[in-house]
C-alpha positions as CSV (number, residue, x, y, z in Angstrom):
1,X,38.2,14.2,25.7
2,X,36.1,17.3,25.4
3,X,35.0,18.7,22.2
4,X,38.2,21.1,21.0
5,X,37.5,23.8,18.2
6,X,39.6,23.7,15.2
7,X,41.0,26.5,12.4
8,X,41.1,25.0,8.8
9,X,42.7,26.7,6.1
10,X,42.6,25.2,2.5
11,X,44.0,26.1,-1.1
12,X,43.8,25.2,-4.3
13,X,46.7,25.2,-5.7
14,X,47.1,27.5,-8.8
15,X,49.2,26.7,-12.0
16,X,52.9,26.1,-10.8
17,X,55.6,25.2,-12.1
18,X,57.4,23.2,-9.0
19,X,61.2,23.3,-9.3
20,X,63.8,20.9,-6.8
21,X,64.4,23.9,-4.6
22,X,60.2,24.7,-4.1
23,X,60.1,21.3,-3.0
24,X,63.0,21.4,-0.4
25,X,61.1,24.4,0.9
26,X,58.3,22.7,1.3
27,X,60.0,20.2,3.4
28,X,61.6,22.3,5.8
29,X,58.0,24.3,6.5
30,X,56.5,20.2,7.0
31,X,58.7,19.1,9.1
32,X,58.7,22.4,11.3
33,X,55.3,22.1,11.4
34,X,55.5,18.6,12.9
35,X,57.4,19.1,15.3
36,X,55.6,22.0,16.4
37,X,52.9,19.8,15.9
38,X,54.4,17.3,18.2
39,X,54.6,19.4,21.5
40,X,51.1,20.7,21.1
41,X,49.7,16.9,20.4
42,X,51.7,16.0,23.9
43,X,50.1,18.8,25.9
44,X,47.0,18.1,25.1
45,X,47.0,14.0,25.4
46,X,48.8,15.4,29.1
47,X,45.3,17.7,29.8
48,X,43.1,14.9,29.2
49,X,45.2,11.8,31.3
50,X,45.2,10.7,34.5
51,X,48.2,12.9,36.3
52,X,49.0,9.7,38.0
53,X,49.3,7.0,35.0
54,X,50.7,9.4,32.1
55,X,54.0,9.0,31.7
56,X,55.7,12.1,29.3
57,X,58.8,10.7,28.1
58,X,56.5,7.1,26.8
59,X,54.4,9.9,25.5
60,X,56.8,11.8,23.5
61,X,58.4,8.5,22.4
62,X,54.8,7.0,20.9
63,X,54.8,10.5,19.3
64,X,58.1,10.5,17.4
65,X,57.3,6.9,16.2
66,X,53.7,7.5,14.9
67,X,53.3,11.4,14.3
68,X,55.7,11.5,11.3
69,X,55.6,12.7,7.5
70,X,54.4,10.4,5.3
71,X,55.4,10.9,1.5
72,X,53.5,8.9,-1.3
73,X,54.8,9.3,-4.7
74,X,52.5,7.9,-7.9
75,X,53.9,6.9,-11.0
76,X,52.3,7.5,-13.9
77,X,52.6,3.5,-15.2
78,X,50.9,2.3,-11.5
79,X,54.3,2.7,-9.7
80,X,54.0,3.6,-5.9
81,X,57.0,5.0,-3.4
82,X,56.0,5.4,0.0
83,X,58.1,6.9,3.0
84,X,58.2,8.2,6.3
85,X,62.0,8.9,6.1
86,X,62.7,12.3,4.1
87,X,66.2,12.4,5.2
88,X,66.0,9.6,2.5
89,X,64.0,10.7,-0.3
90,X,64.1,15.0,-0.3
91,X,64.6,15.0,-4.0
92,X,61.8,14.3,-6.0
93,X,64.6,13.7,-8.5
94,X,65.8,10.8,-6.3
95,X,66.5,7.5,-8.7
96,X,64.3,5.2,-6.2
97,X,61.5,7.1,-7.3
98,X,58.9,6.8,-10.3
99,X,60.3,7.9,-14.0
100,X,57.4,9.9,-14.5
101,X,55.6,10.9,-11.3
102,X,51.6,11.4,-11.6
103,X,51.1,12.9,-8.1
104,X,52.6,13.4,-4.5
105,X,50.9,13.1,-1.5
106,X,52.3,14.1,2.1
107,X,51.1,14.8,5.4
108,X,51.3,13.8,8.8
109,X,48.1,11.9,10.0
110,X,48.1,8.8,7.9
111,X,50.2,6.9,10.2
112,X,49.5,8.3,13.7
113,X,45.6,7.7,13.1
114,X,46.3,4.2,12.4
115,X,48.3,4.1,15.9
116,X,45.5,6.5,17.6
117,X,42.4,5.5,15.4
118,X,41.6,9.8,15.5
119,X,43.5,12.3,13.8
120,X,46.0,14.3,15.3
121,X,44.9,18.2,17.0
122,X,47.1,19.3,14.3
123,X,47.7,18.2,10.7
124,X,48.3,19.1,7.5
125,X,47.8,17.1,4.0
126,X,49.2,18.5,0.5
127,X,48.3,17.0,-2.6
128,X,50.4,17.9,-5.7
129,X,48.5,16.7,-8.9
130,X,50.9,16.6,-11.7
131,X,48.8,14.9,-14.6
132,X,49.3,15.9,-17.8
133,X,45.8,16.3,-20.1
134,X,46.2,14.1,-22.7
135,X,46.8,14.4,-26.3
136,X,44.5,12.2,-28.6
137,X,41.5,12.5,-26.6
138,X,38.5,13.5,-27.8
139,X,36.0,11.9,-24.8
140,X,36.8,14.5,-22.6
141,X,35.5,18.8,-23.6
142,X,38.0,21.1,-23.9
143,X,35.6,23.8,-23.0
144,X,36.2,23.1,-19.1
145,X,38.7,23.6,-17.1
146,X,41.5,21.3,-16.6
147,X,41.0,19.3,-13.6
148,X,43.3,19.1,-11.2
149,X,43.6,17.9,-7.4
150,X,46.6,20.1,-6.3
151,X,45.4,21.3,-2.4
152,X,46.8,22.1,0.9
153,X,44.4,21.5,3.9
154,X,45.8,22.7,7.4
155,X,44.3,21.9,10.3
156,X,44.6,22.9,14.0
157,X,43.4,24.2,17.4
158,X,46.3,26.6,17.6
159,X,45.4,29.2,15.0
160,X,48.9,30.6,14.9
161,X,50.5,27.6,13.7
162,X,47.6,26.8,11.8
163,X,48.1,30.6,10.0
164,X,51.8,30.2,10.4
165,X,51.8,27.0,8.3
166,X,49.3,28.0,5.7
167,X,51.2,31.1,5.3
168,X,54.2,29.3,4.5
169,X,53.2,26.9,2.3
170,X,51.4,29.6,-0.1
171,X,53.9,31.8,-0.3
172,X,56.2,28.8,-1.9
173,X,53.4,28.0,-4.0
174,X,53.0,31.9,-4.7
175,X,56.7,32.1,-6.0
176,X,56.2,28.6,-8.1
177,X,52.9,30.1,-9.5
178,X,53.6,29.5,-13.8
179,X,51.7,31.3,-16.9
180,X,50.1,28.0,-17.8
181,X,47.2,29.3,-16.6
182,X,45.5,30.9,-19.8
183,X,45.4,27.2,-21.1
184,X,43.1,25.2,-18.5
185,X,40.5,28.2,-18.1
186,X,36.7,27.1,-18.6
187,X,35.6,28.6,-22.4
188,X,39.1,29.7,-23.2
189,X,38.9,26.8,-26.1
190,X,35.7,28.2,-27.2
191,X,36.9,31.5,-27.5
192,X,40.0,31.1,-29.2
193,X,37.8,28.7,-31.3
194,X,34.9,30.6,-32.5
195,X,36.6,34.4,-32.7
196,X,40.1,33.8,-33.8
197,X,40.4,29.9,-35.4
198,X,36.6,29.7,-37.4
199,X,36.8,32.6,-38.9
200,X,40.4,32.5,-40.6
201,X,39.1,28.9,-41.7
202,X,36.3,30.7,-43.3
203,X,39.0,33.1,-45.3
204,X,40.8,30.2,-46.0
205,X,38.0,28.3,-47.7
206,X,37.0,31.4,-49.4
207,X,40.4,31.4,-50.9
208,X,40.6,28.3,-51.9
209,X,37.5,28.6,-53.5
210,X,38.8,31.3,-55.7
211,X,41.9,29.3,-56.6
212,X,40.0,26.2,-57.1
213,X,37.3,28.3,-59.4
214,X,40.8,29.2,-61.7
215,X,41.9,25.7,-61.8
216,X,39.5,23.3,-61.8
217,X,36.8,24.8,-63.5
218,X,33.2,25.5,-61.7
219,X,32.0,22.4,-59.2
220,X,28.7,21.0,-58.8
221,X,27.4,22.7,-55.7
222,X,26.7,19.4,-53.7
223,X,30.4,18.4,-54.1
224,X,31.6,21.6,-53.7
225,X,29.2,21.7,-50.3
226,X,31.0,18.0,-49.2
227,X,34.7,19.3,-49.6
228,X,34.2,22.1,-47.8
229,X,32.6,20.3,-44.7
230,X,34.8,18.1,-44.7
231,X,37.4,20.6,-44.3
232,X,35.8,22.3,-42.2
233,X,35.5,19.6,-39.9
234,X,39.0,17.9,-40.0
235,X,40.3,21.8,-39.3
236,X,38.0,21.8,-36.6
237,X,39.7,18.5,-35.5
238,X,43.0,19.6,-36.0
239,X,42.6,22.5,-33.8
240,X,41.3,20.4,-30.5
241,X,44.5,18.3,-31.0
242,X,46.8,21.5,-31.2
243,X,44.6,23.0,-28.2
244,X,45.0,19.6,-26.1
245,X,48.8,19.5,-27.3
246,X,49.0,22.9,-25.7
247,X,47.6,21.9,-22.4
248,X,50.1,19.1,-22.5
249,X,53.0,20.9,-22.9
250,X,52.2,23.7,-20.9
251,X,50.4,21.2,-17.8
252,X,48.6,22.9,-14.9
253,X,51.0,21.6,-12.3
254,X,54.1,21.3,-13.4
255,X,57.5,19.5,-12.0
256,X,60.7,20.7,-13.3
257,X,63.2,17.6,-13.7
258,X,65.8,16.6,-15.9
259,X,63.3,14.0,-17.0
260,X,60.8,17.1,-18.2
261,X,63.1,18.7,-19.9
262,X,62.3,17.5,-23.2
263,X,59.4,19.4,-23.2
264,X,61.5,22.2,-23.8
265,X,62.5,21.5,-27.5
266,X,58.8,20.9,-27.7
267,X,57.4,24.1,-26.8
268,X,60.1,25.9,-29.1
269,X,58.7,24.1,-32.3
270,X,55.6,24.9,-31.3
271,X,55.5,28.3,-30.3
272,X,57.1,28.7,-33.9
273,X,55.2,26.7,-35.8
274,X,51.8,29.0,-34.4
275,X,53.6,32.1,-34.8
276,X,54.6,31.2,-38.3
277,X,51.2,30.1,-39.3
278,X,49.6,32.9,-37.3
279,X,51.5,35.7,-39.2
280,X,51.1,34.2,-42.4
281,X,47.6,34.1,-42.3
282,X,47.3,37.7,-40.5
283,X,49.5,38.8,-43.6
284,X,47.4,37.0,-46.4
285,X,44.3,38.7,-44.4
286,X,45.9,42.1,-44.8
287,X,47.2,42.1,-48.3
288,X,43.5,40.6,-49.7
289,X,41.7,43.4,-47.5
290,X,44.2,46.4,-48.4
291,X,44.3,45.3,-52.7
292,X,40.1,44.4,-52.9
């Protein structure tokens, strides 16, 4: 079979939140895709065969059995849900599938290069990563960005359909795109760290300084030295749990479920809880500033 010259077009996937009716779209674009996919796999197996052995309607029938969508769904306790039938599964609400799904996989050359040991002329793969950072760690620095596998890769020798396709599954992507993204920047944890966070902490020692001056009389300087690192570095600690809390409830890929929901509540009493402590100490700021 001669050497054929292919179009890829890949994306990374921004931050999305990826509700039941973005993934139905994506399904109907896949599976238009493969069928398309289909007719140009059979005209070219036709160009390369001998006119007198190939036989079209085997052809097509090898086709429908092997060139099909494949849809893997990860759990996020080692659960695995694989199918070729999305008549069956178009939900990723569907009760057969994991409680808490950890990432989606689905294209349509897994199975046909097992029947044709190559790759189909024309494929696609998506990969939608939907791992939440996690809370307690302290292994991993907050200063990068969040990691995250969520791609498309479409490939082809038609460039239309390859275009056509692409095209497609960005714009759903486009339209799912979420405000997460602030969170899983590279240095955005530094910055909020070292020009907003530090330097209230710094008031707020100064002020308790003055209070505990009033109150408990002068301290020795080493002790006083201790107590302030020490709360200086379990504030410090506090804030890279807060931060990592806010990359978990706000994750870079996001799948809207009934069993995500809960998150809701979440982010309410957090937003509030920041805004509350946020304006107090803005106020306290002001007041000292404006009467010294």
């Amino acid at each position: 079979m001669a050497i054929q010259k292919n179009k890829l077009r890949h994306l990374t996937i921004p931050p999305s939140s990826l509700s039941v009716e973005h993934f139905t779209k994506i399904l109907r674009v896949v599976q238009t895709a493969n069928e398309e996919a289909k007719s140009f796999e059979l005209d070219e197996i036709e160009k390369a065969a001998d006119p007198s052995l190939f036989k079209r309607d085997q052809a097509k029938a090898a086709l429908d059995k092997h060139l099909v969508i494949q849809l893997g769904v990860f759990g996020s306790d080692g659960e695995y849900v694989q199918t070729d039938d999305l008549n069956d599964i178009n939900d990723l609400n569907h009760p057969t599938l994991p409680d808490s799904i950890s990432r989606v996989e689905l294209n349509n050359k897994s199975k046909y290069k097992l029947f044709a040991e190559r790759n189909p002329f024309h494929y696609f793969e998506l990969t939608l990563d939907f791992r939440a950072p996690k809370i307690l760690d302290l292994n991993s620095s907050p200063t990068r960005a969040t990691e995250n596998d969520s791609s498309v890769n479409v490939l082809g020798i038609n460039n239309n359909w390859v275009d056509g396709t692409f095209s497609a599954l960005k714009k759903i992507f486009d339209e799912a795109k979420s405000g997460a993204t602030i969170f899983h920047r590279h240095a955005v944890y530094d910055l909020v760290l070292w020009l907003i966070y530090v330097p209230l902490v710094i008031y707020a020692l100064f002020r308790i300084d003055i209070w505990a001056m009033s109150k408990l009389g002068k301290l020795s300087p080493g002790l006083q030295f201790t107590i302030y690192l020490y709360m200086l570095v379990f504030s410090l600690l506090v804030f890279r749990f807060a931060f990592n809390y806010a990359r978990w409830l706000y994750p870079y890929f996001e799948l809207q479920s009934r069993r995500e929901k809960k998150r809701a509540l979440q982010r309410t009493i957090y937003i509030s809880l920041v805004s509350a402590v946020a304006a107090s100490a803005t106020y306290d700021l002001l007041k000292f500033l404006l009467l010294n």
